[in-house]
N, C-alpha and C positions, 0 to 999 in steps of 0.2 A: 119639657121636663120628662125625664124616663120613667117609663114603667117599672115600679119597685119590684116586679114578679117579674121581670125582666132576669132571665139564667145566668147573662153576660153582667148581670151589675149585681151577682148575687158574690157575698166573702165565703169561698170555699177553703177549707180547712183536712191539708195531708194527715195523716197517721206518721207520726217519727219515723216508725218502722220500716215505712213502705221505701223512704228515701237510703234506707240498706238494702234493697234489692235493687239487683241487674239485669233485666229479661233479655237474652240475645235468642235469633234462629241460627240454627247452626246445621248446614250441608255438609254432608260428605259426599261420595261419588255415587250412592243407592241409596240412601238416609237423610231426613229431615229430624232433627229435634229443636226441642225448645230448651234451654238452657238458663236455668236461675242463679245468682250470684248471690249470697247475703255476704255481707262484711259490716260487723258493728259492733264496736267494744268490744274487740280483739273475740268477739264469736265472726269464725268463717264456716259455710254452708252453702251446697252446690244441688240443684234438685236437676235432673237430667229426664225429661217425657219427648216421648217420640214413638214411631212406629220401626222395626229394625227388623228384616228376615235373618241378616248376619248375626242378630241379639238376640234372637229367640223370637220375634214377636212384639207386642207392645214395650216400649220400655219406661218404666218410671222407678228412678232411681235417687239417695239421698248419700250425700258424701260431704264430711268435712275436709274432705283429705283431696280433693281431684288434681288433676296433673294434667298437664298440656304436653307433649315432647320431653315427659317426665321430670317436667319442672311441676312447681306449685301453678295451678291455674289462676289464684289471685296475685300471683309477680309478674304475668305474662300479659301482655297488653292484646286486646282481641284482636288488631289486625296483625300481630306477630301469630293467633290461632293457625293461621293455613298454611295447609301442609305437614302437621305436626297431628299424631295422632292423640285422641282424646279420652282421659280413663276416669272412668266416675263411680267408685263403687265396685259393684262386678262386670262393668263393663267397659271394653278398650273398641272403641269405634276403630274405622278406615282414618285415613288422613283428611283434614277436616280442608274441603275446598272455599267456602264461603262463610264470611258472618256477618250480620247484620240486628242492628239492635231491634226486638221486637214489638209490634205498633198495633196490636190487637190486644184491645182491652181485657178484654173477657180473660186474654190467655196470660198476661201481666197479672191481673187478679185471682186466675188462681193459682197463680205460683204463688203469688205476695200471702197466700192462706197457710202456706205448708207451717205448719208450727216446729220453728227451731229449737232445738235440746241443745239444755247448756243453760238454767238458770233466766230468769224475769227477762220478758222481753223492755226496749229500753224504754216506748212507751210506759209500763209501769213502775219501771223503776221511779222515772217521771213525774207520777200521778200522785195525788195526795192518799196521805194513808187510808184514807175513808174510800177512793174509789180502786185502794188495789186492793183491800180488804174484798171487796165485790168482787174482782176478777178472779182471785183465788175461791171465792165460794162458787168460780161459776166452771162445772166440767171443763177441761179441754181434749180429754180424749177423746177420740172418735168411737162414734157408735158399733156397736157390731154390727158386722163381723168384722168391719175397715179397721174397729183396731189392732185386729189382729193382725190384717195384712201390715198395719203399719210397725209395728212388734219385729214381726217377721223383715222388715227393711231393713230395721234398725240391728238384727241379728245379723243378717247376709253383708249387712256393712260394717261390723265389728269382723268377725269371722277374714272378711276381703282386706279388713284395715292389718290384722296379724299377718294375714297370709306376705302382705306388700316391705312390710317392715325389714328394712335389710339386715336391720340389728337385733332381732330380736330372739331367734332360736342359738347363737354363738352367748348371750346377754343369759337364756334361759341354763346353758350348758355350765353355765358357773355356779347354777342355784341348785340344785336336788331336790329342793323340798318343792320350789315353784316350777320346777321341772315337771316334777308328776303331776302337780294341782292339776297344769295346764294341760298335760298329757289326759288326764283325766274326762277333764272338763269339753275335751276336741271328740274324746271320743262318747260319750253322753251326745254332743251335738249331731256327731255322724249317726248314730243307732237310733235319734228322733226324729232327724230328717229323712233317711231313708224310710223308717217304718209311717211317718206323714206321708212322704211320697205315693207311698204304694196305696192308700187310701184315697190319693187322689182321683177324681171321677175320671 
Protein backbone atom coordinates (compact mmCIF):
# COMPACT_ATOMS: atom_id res chain seq x y z
CA UNK A 1 0.00 0.00 0.00
CA UNK A 2 1.49 3.63 -0.69
CA UNK A 3 2.37 6.06 1.41
CA UNK A 4 -0.63 8.77 1.50
CA UNK A 5 2.21 11.53 2.02
CA UNK A 6 3.56 10.13 -0.94
CA UNK A 7 3.87 13.86 -3.57
CA UNK A 8 3.44 11.43 -6.60
CA UNK A 9 -0.20 10.11 -5.33
CA UNK A 10 -1.04 13.52 -4.08
CA UNK A 11 -4.39 15.44 -6.47
CA UNK A 12 -2.73 18.52 -7.58
CA UNK A 13 -4.93 21.18 -8.78
CA UNK A 14 -3.95 24.04 -11.86
CA UNK A 15 -5.10 27.72 -11.56
CA UNK A 16 -7.57 28.21 -14.83
CA UNK A 17 -5.30 31.03 -15.62
CA UNK A 18 -2.06 29.49 -15.54
CA UNK A 19 -3.30 27.12 -18.60
CA UNK A 20 -3.55 31.00 -20.62
CA UNK A 21 -0.16 31.35 -20.50
CA UNK A 22 2.73 30.50 -22.95
CA UNK A 23 6.50 30.80 -21.56
CA UNK A 24 8.91 30.63 -24.48
CA UNK A 25 13.02 31.69 -24.50
CA UNK A 26 13.58 33.53 -27.16
CA UNK A 27 17.42 34.22 -28.81
CA UNK A 28 18.44 36.45 -30.94
CA UNK A 29 22.05 36.98 -32.33
CA UNK A 30 23.34 38.98 -28.71
CA UNK A 31 20.01 38.61 -26.66
CA UNK A 32 18.20 36.16 -24.56
CA UNK A 33 14.63 36.81 -23.41
CA UNK A 34 11.86 35.25 -21.78
CA UNK A 35 8.76 35.52 -23.55
CA UNK A 36 5.05 35.19 -22.09
CA UNK A 37 1.87 34.73 -24.11
CA UNK A 38 -1.60 35.19 -22.33
CA UNK A 39 -4.54 34.34 -24.73
CA UNK A 40 -8.02 33.93 -22.78
CA UNK A 41 -11.34 35.09 -23.48
CA UNK A 42 -10.50 36.95 -26.31
CA UNK A 43 -7.81 39.02 -23.60
CA UNK A 44 -4.41 38.80 -25.46
CA UNK A 45 -1.05 39.88 -23.44
CA UNK A 46 2.71 39.49 -24.28
CA UNK A 47 5.16 40.19 -21.17
CA UNK A 48 8.77 40.38 -22.75
CA UNK A 49 12.01 40.17 -19.71
CA UNK A 50 15.45 39.78 -20.80
CA UNK A 51 18.66 41.48 -20.58
CA UNK A 52 19.44 43.73 -23.99
CA UNK A 53 22.58 46.33 -24.58
CA UNK A 54 20.74 46.95 -28.08
CA UNK A 55 17.43 47.82 -25.59
CA UNK A 56 18.91 49.79 -23.20
CA UNK A 57 19.68 47.28 -20.63
CA UNK A 58 17.35 45.19 -18.73
CA UNK A 59 14.22 44.74 -20.47
CA UNK A 60 10.67 43.99 -19.11
CA UNK A 61 8.08 44.88 -21.04
CA UNK A 62 3.99 44.55 -21.38
CA UNK A 63 2.18 44.48 -24.82
CA UNK A 64 -1.33 43.57 -25.88
CA UNK A 65 -0.44 44.38 -29.35
CA UNK A 66 3.18 42.45 -30.08
CA UNK A 67 4.07 41.51 -33.59
CA UNK A 68 6.46 39.04 -35.06
CA UNK A 69 7.67 40.15 -38.82
CA UNK A 70 4.86 42.62 -38.29
CA UNK A 71 2.24 40.28 -38.10
CA UNK A 72 0.22 39.70 -34.71
CA UNK A 73 2.42 37.56 -32.62
CA UNK A 74 -0.59 35.32 -31.55
CA UNK A 75 -1.37 34.13 -35.52
CA UNK A 76 2.24 33.41 -35.92
CA UNK A 77 3.23 29.91 -34.77
CA UNK A 78 6.64 29.95 -32.85
CA UNK A 79 8.72 28.00 -35.16
CA UNK A 80 7.52 30.41 -37.95
CA UNK A 81 9.38 33.20 -34.96
CA UNK A 82 12.98 32.74 -36.64
CA UNK A 83 14.27 35.13 -38.55
CA UNK A 84 11.50 37.61 -38.28
CA UNK A 85 12.05 40.36 -36.07
CA UNK A 86 10.25 40.82 -32.76
CA UNK A 87 8.31 44.21 -31.28
CA UNK A 88 6.90 44.22 -28.03
CA UNK A 89 5.84 47.42 -26.62
CA UNK A 90 8.89 49.92 -27.10
CA UNK A 91 10.97 47.46 -28.23
CA UNK A 92 11.98 45.75 -31.78
CA UNK A 93 14.65 43.14 -31.10
CA UNK A 94 17.29 41.73 -33.93
CA UNK A 95 15.85 38.72 -35.91
CA UNK A 96 14.94 36.29 -33.51
CA UNK A 97 17.42 32.99 -34.30
CA UNK A 98 15.95 30.36 -31.87
CA UNK A 99 12.76 29.49 -29.67
CA UNK A 100 12.18 27.07 -27.30
CA UNK A 101 9.32 26.60 -24.80
CA UNK A 102 10.53 27.47 -21.30
CA UNK A 103 11.20 24.78 -18.49
CA UNK A 104 12.33 26.60 -15.51
CA UNK A 105 9.83 26.86 -13.04
CA UNK A 106 10.60 29.63 -11.04
CA UNK A 107 10.65 31.83 -14.49
CA UNK A 108 7.06 30.14 -15.81
CA UNK A 109 5.83 31.50 -12.37
CA UNK A 110 6.75 34.65 -12.60
CA UNK A 111 5.57 35.50 -15.59
CA UNK A 112 2.07 33.45 -14.81
CA UNK A 113 2.09 36.54 -11.71
CA UNK A 114 2.14 39.58 -14.19
CA UNK A 115 -1.52 40.74 -13.61
CA UNK A 116 -3.42 41.28 -16.83
CA UNK A 117 -5.66 44.45 -17.55
CA UNK A 118 -8.66 44.08 -19.17
CA UNK A 119 -11.55 43.09 -16.54
CA UNK A 120 -11.85 39.57 -13.79
CA UNK A 121 -9.33 37.17 -14.57
CA UNK A 122 -11.24 33.91 -15.72
CA UNK A 123 -10.51 32.17 -12.57
CA UNK A 124 -12.95 34.58 -10.96
CA UNK A 125 -15.11 34.90 -13.14
CA UNK A 126 -15.37 31.19 -12.31
CA UNK A 127 -15.61 31.35 -8.61
CA UNK A 128 -18.66 31.58 -6.63
CA UNK A 129 -19.90 35.05 -5.66
CA UNK A 130 -18.75 34.60 -1.94
CA UNK A 131 -15.00 33.93 -3.05
CA UNK A 132 -14.78 36.72 -5.74
CA UNK A 133 -16.32 39.05 -3.29
CA UNK A 134 -12.88 38.34 -1.39
CA UNK A 135 -10.72 38.70 -4.28
CA UNK A 136 -12.01 42.09 -5.06
CA UNK A 137 -11.63 43.14 -1.23
CA UNK A 138 -8.12 41.81 -1.59
CA UNK A 139 -5.35 44.80 -3.21
CA UNK A 140 -3.87 43.74 -6.38
CA UNK A 141 -1.73 46.69 -7.03
CA UNK A 142 1.73 46.50 -6.36
CA UNK A 143 3.34 48.05 -3.49
CA UNK A 144 5.34 50.98 -3.89
CA UNK A 145 7.27 52.16 -5.51
CA UNK A 146 6.57 48.97 -8.23
CA UNK A 147 3.40 50.37 -8.78
CA UNK A 148 4.59 53.05 -10.20
CA UNK A 149 6.96 51.51 -12.22
CA UNK A 150 4.11 49.29 -13.42
CA UNK A 151 1.81 52.70 -14.12
CA UNK A 152 4.73 53.88 -16.00
CA UNK A 153 4.61 50.34 -18.32
CA UNK A 154 1.36 50.70 -18.80
CA UNK A 155 1.93 54.48 -20.04
CA UNK A 156 5.07 53.78 -22.33
CA UNK A 157 2.86 51.01 -23.81
CA UNK A 158 -0.18 53.22 -24.61
CA UNK A 159 2.02 56.14 -25.89
CA UNK A 160 4.08 53.02 -28.16
CA UNK A 161 0.34 51.53 -29.06
CA UNK A 162 -0.48 55.37 -30.74
CA UNK A 163 2.58 55.88 -32.00
CA UNK A 164 2.35 52.08 -34.12
CA UNK A 165 -1.31 52.70 -35.30
CA UNK A 166 -1.25 53.17 -38.98
CA UNK A 167 -4.54 54.67 -39.00
CA UNK A 168 -4.69 56.74 -36.47
CA UNK A 169 -3.23 60.41 -37.11
CA UNK A 170 -5.11 60.45 -41.02
CA UNK A 171 -8.57 59.10 -38.47
CA UNK A 172 -7.47 62.03 -35.95
CA UNK A 173 -7.26 64.78 -39.07
CA UNK A 174 -10.88 64.37 -39.62
CA UNK A 175 -11.88 65.22 -35.98
CA UNK A 176 -10.59 68.85 -34.66
CA UNK A 177 -11.92 68.63 -31.56
CA UNK A 178 -10.06 65.03 -30.96
CA UNK A 179 -7.36 66.43 -32.78
CA UNK A 180 -6.34 68.82 -30.21
CA UNK A 181 -7.54 66.61 -26.98
CA UNK A 182 -4.88 64.41 -28.40
CA UNK A 183 -2.43 67.09 -29.48
CA UNK A 184 -2.97 68.12 -25.96
CA UNK A 185 -2.74 65.37 -24.06
CA UNK A 186 1.01 64.22 -26.04
CA UNK A 187 2.24 67.18 -25.20
CA UNK A 188 1.38 67.14 -21.02
CA UNK A 189 3.09 63.53 -21.60
CA UNK A 190 6.32 65.03 -23.33
CA UNK A 191 6.77 67.99 -20.49
CA UNK A 192 6.25 65.23 -17.63
CA UNK A 193 8.59 62.77 -18.83
CA UNK A 194 11.21 64.94 -19.64
CA UNK A 195 10.90 67.01 -16.48
CA UNK A 196 10.88 63.07 -14.49
CA UNK A 197 13.68 62.38 -16.59
CA UNK A 198 15.88 65.03 -15.43
CA UNK A 199 15.23 64.12 -11.70
CA UNK A 200 16.42 60.92 -12.51
CA UNK A 201 19.41 59.84 -10.05
Amino acid sequence: MSDSSDSSEQTRFARIEDFAWKVYRVHTRSSAYVLGLYNWDGRRFAVLRGTSEGLGGRVDLRDSDPKIGGRSLFEVKPEEWVGKVLEVSTATTSPVRSVEEERDSSVITGVRAVVVPGGKAPAERMATPRAAEERRATPVEPPFPENFVHEMEIASYLIARANRHPELLVALAGEAELLERFKVALAGCLVSAKSLGQKLP
